[in-house]
ZANU-912244 format. One record per atom (N, C-alpha, C): x, y, z. Coordinates in steps of 0.05 Angstrom, whole numbers, padded with zeros to 5 digits, always signed. Each point is the difference from the previous one (the first is absolute). Layout:
REM ZANU-912244
XYZ ...
//
This chain:
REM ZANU-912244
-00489-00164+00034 +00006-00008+00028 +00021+00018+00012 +00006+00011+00031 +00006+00017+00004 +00015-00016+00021 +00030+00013+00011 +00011-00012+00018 -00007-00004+00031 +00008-00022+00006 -00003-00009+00029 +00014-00005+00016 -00001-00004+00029 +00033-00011+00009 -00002-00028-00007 -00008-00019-00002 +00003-00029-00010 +00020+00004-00020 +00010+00017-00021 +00014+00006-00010 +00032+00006-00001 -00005+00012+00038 +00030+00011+00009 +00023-00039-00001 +00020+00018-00004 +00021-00025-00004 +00019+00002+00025 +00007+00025+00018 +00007+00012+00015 +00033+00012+00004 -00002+00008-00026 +00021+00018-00011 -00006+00018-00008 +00000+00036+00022 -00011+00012-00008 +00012+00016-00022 +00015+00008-00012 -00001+00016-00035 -00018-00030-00011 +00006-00024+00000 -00013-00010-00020 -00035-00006+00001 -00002+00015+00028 -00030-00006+00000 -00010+00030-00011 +00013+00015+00006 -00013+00029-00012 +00007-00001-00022 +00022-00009-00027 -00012-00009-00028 -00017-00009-00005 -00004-00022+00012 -00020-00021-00015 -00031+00016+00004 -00005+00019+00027 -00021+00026+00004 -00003+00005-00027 +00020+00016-00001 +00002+00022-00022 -00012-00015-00033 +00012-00019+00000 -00008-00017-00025 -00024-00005+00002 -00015-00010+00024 -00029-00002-00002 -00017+00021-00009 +00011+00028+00021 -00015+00030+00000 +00000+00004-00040 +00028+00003-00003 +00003+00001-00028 -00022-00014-00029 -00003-00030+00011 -00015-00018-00025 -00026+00013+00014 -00012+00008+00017 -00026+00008+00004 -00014+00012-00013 +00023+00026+00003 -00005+00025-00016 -00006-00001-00036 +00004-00015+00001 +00007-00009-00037 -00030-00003-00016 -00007-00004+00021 -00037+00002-00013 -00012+00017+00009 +00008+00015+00011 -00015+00034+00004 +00017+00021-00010 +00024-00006-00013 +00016+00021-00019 -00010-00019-00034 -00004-00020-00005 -00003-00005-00029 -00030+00020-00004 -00024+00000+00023 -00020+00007-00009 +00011+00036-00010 +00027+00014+00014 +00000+00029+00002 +00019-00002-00033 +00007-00025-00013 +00020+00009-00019 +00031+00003+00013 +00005+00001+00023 +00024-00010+00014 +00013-00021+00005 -00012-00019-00012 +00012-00029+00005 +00034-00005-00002 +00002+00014-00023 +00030+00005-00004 +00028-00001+00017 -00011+00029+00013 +00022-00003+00026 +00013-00016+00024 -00040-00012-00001 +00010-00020+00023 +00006-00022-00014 -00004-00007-00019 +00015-00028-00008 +00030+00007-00006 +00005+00017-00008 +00035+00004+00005 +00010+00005+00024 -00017+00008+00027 +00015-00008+00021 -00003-00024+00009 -00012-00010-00016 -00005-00035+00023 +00026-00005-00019 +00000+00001-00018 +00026-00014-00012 +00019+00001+00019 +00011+00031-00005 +00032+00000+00019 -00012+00003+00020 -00018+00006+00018 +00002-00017+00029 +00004-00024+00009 -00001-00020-00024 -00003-00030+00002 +00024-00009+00002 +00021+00029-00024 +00019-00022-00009 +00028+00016+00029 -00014+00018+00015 +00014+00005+00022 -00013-00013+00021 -00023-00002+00001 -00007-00014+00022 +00030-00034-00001 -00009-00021-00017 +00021-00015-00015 +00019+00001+00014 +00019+00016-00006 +00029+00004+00011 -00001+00009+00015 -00013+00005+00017 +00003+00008+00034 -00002-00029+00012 -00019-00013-00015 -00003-00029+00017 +00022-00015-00010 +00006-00004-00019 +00028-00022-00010 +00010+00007+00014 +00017+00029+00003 +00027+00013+00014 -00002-00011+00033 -00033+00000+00010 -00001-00019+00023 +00015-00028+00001 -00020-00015-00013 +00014-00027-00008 +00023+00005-00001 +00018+00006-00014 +00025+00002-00005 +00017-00006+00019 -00013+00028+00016 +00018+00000+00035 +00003-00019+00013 -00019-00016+00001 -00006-00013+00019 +00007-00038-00009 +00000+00005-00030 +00013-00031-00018 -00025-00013+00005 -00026+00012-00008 -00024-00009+00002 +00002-00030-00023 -00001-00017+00009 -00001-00035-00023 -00011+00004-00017 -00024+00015-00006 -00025+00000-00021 +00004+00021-00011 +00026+00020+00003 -00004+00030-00017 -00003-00008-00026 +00021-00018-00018 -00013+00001-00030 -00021-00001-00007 -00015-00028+00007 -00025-00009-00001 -00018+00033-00002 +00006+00013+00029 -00012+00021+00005 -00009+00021-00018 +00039+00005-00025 -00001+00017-00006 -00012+00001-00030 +00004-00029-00010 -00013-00008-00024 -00035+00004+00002 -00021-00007+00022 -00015+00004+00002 -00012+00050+00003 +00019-00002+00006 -00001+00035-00004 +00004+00006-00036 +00024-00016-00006 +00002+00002-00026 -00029+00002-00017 -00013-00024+00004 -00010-00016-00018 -00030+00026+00008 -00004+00012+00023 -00030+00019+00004 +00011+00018-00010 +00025+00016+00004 +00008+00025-00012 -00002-00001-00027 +00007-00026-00018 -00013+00003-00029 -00037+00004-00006 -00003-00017+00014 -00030+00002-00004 -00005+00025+00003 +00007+00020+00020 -00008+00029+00005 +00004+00017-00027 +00031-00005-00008 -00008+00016-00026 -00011-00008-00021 -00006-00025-00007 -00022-00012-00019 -00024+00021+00004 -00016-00010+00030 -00018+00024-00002 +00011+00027-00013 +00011+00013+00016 +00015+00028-00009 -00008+00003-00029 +00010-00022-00010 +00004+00013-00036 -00028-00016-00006 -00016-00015+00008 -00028+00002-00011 -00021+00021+00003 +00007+00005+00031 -00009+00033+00000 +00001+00024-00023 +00031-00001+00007 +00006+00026-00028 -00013+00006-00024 -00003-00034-00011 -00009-00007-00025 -00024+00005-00001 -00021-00008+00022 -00030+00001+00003 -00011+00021-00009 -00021+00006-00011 -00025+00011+00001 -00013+00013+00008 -00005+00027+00018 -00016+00011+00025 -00017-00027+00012 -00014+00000-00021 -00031-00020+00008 +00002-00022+00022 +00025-00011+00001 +00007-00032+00012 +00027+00012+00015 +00000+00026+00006 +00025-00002+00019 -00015+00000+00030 -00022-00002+00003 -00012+00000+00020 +00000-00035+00005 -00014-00017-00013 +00005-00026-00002 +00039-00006+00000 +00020+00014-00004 +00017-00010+00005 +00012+00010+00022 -00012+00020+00016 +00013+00000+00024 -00007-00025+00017 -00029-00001+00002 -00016-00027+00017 +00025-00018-00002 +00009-00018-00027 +00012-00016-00004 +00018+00005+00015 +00029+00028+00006 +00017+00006+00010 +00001-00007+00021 -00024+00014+00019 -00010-00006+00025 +00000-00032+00004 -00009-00014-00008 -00006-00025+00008 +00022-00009+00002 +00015+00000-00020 +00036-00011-00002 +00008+00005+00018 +00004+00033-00002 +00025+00007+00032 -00013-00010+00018 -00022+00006+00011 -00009-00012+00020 +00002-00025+00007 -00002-00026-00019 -00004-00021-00005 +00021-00018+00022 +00025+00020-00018 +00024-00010-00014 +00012+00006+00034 -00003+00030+00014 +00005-00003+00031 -00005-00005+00023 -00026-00014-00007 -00020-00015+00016 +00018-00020+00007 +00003-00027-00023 +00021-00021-00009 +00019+00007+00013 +00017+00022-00007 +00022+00006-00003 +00019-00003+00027 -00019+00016+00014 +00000+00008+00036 -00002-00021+00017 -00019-00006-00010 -00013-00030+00025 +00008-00024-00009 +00028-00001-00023 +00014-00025+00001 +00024+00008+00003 +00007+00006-00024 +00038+00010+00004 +00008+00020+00016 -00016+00027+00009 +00018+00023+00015 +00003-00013+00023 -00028-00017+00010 -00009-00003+00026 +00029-00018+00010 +00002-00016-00018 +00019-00018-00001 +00027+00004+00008 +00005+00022-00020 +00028+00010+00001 +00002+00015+00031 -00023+00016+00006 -00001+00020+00028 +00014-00018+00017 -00019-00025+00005 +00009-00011+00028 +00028-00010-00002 +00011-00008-00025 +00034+00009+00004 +00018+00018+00000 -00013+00018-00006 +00017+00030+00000 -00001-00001+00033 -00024+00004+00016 -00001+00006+00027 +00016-00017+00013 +00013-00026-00004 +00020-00022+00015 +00014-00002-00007 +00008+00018-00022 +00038+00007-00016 +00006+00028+00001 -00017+00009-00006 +00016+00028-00003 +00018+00016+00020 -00012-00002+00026 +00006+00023+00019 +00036-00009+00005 +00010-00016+00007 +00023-00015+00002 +00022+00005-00021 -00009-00012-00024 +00009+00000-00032 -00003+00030-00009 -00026+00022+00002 +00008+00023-00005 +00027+00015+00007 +00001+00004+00025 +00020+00010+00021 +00030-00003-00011 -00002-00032-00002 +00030-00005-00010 +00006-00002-00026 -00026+00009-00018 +00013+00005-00036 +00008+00035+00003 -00025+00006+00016 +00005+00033-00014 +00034+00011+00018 +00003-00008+00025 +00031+00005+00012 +00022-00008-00028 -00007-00025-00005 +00026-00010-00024 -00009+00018-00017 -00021-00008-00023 -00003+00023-00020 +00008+00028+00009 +00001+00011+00024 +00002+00034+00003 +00032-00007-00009 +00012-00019+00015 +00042+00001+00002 +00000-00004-00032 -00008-00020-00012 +00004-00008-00027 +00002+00027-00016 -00031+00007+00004 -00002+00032-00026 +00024+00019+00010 +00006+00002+00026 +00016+00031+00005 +00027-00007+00000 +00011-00026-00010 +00029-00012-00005 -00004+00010-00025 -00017-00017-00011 +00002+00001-00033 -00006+00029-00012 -00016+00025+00012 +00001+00026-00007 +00026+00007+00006 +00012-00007+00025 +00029+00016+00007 -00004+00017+00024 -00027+00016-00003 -00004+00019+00020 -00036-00004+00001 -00014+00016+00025 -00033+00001+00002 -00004+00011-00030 +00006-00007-00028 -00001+00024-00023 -00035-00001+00003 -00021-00025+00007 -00026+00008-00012 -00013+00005+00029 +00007+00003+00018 -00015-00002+00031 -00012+00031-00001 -00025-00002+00007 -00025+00019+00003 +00012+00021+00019 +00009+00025-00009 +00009+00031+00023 -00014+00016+00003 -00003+00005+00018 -00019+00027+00020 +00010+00019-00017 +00011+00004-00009 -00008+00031-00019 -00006-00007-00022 -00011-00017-00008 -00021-00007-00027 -00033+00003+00009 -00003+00004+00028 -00033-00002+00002 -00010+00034-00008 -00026-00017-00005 -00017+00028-00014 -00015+00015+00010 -00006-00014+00029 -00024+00004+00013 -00022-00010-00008 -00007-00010-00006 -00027-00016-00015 -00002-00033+00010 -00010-00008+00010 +00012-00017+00015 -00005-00028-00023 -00029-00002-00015 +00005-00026-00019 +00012+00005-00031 +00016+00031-00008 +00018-00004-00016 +00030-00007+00012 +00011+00010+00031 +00025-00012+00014 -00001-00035+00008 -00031-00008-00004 +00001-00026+00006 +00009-00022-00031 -00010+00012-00014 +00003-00016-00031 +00029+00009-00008 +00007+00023+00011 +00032+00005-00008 +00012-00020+00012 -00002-00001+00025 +00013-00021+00015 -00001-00029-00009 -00019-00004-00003 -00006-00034-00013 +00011-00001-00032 +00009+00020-00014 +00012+00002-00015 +00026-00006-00007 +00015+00021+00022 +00033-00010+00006 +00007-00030+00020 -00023-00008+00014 -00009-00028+00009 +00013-00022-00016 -00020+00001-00022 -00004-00009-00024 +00036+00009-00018 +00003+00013-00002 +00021-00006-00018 +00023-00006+00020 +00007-00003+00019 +00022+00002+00018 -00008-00041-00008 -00019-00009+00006 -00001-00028-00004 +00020-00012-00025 -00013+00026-00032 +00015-00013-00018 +00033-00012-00001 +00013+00007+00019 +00024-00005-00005 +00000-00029+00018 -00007-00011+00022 +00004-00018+00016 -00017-00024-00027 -00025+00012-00009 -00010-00021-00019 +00015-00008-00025 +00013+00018-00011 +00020+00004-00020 +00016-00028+00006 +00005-00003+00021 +00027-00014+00009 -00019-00034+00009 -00014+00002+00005 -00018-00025-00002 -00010-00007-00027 -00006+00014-00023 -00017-00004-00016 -00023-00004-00007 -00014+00023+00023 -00029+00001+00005 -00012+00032-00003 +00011+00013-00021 +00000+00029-00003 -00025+00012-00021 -00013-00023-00008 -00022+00005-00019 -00025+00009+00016 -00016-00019+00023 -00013+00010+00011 -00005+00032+00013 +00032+00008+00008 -00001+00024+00005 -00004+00027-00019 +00006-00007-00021 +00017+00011-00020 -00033+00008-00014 -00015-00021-00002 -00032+00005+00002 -00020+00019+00017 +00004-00011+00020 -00011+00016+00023 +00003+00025-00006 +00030+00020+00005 +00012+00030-00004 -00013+00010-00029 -00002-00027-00022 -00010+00020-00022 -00029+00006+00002 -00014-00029+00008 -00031+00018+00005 +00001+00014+00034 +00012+00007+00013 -00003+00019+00022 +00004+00030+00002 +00021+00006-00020 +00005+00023-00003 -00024+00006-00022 -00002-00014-00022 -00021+00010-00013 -00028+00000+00015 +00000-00008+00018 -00034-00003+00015 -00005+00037+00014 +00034+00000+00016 +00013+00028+00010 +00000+00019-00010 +00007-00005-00023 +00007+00032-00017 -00029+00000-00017 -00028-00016-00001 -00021-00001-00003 -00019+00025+00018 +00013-00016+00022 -00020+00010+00024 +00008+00029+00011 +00033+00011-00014 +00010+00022+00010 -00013+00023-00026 +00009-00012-00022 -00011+00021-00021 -00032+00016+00008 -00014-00023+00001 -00029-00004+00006 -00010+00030+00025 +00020-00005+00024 -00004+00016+00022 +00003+00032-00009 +00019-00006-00010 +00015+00029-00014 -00019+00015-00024 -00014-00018-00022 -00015+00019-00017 -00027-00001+00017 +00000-00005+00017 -00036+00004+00021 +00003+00028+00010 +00029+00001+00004 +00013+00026+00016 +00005+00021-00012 +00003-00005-00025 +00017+00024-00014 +00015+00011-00004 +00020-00020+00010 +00034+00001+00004 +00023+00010-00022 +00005+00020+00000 +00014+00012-00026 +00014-00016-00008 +00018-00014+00007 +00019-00020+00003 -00004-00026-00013 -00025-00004+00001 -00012-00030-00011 +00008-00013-00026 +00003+00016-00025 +00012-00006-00027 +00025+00001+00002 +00023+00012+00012 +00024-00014+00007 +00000-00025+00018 -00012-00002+00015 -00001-00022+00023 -00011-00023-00024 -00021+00004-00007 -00006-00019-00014 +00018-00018-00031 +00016+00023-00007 +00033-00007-00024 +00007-00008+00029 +00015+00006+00010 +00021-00024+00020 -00007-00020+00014 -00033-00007-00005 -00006-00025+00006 +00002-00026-00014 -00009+00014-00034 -00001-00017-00025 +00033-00001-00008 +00011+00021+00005 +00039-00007-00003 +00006-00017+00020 -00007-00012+00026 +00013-00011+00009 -00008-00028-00004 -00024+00004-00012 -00022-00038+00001 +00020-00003-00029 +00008+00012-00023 +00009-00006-00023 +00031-00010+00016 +00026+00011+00011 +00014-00010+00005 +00001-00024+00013 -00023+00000+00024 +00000-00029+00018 -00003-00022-00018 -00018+00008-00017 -00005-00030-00017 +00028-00003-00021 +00005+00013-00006 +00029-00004-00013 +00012-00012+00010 +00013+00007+00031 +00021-00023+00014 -00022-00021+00012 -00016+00003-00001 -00017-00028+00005 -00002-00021-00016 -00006+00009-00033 +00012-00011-00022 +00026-00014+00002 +00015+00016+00009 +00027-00009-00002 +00019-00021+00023 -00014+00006+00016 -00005-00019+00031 -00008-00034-00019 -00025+00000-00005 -00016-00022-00007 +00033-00013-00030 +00004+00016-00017 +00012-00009-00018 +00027-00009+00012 +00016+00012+00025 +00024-00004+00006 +00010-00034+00000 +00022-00009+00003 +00005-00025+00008 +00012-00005+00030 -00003-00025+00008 +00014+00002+00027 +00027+00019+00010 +00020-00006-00013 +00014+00020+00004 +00003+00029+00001 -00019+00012-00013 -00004+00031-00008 -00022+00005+00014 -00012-00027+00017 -00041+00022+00008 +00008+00013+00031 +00018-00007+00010 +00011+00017+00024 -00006+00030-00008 +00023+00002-00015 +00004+00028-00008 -00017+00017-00009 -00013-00015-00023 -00021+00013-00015 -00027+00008+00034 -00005-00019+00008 -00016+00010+00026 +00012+00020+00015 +00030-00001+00009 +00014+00035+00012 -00012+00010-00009 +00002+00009-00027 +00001+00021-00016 -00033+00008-00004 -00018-00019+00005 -00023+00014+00003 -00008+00005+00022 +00006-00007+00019 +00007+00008+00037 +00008+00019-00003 +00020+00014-00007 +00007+00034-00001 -00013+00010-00009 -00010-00003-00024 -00016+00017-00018 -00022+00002+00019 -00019-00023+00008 -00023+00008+00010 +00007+00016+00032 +00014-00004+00013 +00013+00009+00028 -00003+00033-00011 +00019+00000-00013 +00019+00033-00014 -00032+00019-00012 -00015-00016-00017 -00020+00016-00009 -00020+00000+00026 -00013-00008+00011 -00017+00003+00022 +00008+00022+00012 +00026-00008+00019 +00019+00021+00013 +00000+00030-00004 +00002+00006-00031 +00000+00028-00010 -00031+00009-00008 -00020-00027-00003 -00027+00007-00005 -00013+00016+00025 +00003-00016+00019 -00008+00005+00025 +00003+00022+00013 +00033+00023-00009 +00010+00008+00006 -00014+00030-00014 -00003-00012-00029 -00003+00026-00023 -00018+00007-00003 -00028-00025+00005 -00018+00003-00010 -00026-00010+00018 +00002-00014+00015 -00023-00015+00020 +00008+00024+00019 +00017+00013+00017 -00005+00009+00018 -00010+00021-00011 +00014+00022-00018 -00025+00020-00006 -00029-00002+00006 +00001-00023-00010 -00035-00004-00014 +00002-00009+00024 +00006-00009+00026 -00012-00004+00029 -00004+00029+00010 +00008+00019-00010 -00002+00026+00023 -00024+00012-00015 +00001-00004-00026 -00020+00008-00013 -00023-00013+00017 -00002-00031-00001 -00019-00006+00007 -00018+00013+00026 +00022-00011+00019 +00001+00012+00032 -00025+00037+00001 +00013+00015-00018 -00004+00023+00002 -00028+00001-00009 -00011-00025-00022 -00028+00006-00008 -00022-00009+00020 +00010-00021+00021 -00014-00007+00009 -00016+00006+00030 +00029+00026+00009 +00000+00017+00014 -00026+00031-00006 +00001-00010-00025 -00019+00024-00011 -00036-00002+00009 -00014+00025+00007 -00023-00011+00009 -00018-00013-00017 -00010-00015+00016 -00014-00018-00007 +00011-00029-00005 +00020+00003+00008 +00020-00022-00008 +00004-00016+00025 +00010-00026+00009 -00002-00019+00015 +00024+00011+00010 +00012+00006+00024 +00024+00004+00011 +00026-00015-00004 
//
């Protein structure tokens, strides 16, 4: 089954996921017949489990009543997804065709349900809370984070852009994203985020490597060590975030607020813009899209 607007909830990022998730489970039975099934069942995964936290982080804002309810029900499909996952793995050639069908029916099933009870649900209160309640969290949260940094230390600067306009956009939603950690730090709501940044940069530094060996980017095997060096440190103080105790998770959150601020900062600086002029220059080349 293929999407429709009966579907829309009228929140648009969350109506163009839930697209994408449809477009996605479609495909799944015309890549099992090519021996591709693979790939796309690992992006339905982490699309799911980002799709997920884009919508909680909604709720959130807004002190949606039903977010747990909400979020336990995400819980409880995101297991089922990797159940499939690892029955796949395990399978057979012969029956991985019979187990995409199955896949298909689930996801599909599962956001058929999913949509046309709880998002629908949640929509029509996001649209009669949010606009009001947004305005006046993100003003406080902006004073909160740039007290508790001291100075703008994570705010997005015009001389970090690359020219590229959807790698300056994910940069941005990046330092977005961590400028939050410190105001959440101080509430005790720093996990959600702390999630998000680790599968976003990995989705990022996915989609950047990717562009770069299509290209032939000399650069790419260094770029690619300072991607896997920085995913090994983040999870360290992320580790160490999750283990802290009340008293110490302030800090321990600074301290990965600089790190991620400080490394981006000099990435951006050392290594993304190169590889933007590089880019720029290939595409200038004939035959190339202007």
């Amino acid at each position: 089954m293929q999407w429709s607007d009966q579907f829309k909830i009228g929140i648009p990022k969350i109506d163009e996921q839930h697209k994408e998730l449809f477009r996605q489970t479609e495909i799944l039975l015309d890549r099992s017949k090519a021996g591709r099934i693979q790939e796309t069942v690992q992006f339905l995964g982490d699309y799911v489990i980002h799709h997920f936290i884009d919508e909680q982080g909604m709720q959130a804002a807004v002190n949606y009543p039903k977010a747990e309810a909400h979020k336990k029900i995400h819980a409880a499909f995101a297991e089922k997804v990797n159940e499939l996952k690892k029955r796949l793995a395990e399978s057979s050639d012969d029956i991985k065709f019979e187990l995409a069908t199955e896949i298909n029916r689930t996801v599909i099933g599962w956001l058929k349900e999913h949509i046309m009870g709880c998002d629908k649900d949640f929509a029509a209160y996001y649209r009669q809370h949010s606009q009001d309640k947004r305005t006046k969290r993100a003003s406080a949260a902006s004073s909160r984070a740039l007290q508790a940094a001291g100075a703008k230390a994570g705010t997005w600067r015009a001389d970090l852009a690359t020219g590229i306009p959807k790698l300056d956009e994910q940069h941005q939603e990046i330092f977005r994203r961590a400028d939050l950690l410190l105001d959440r730090a101080q509430a005790g709501q720093i996990q959600e985020t702390l999630d998000f940044l680790a599968h976003y940069t990995s989705r990022h530094f996915g989609a950047e490597e990717k562009v770069q060996s299509e290209l032939g980017y000399p650069g790419t095997q260094a770029h690619r060590k300072g991607h896997a060096g920085f995913t090994t440190r983040f999870q360290e103080l992320k580790r160490r975030v999750a283990a802290s105790g009340p008293a110490s998770r302030t800090e321990a959150v600074k301290e990965l607020h600089r790190y991620l601020v400080g490394w981006f900062r000099e990435h951006i600086k050392g290594q993304d813009q190169p590889f933007a002029e590089f880019y720029k220059k290939r595409q200038r080349l004939p035959g190339k899209a202007a």
